[in-house]
N, C-alpha and C positions, 0 to 999 in steps of 0.2 A: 504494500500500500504506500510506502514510500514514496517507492521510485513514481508512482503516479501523482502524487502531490508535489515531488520534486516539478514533472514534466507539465502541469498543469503551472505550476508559477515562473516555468519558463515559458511558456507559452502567453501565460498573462504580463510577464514583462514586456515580450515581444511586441506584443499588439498596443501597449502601453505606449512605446519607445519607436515604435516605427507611425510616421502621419498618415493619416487617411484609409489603416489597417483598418481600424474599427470600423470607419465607415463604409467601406466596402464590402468588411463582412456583414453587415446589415443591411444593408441592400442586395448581396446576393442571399440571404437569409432569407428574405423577405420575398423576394423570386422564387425561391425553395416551396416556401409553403404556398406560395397561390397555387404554383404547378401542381400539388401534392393534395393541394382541398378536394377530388374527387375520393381519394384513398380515406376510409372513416378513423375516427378516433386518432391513430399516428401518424398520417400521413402528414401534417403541415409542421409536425413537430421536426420528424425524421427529415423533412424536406426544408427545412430552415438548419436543421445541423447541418447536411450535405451541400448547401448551398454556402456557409460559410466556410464550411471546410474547404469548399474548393477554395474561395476567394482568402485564405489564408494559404494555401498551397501554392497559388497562384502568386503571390505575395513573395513566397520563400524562393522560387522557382526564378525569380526578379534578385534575387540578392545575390 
C-alpha cells in the first residue's frame, strides 16, 4: 500500500507542478463521461478516469 500512496503523490505533485495538466485533465475527463452516459451506473465515472488518464499520458509522452 505504500508504494501506491508513494505513486499517487507523485502523480499529484506532477499535475501540481506542471501548467495546464489539470486543466486538460478535466476537460478530457469530462469528454470521458459524456461519451460513456449511455453505459448505466459506471460508465461516466470509468469514462472521466480514462479520459484523464489519457490527457495525463499525453502530458508525460510531451516531456
Amino acid at each position: 500500500m505504500a508504494k501506491f500512496d508513494q505513486k499517487f503523490s507523485e502523480v499529484q505533485n506532477e499535475i501540481k507542478s506542471t501548467p495546464g495538466l489539470g486543466k486538460s485533465m478535466a476537460k478530457w475527463g469530462a469528454l470521458g463521461a459524456v461519451v460513456a452516459i449511455p453505459v448505466p451506473f459506471v460508465g461516466p465515472v470509468l469514462g472521466a478516469a480514462a479520459g484523464a488518464g489519457y490527457a495525463y499520458f499525453k502530458a508525460k509522452k510531451k516531456a
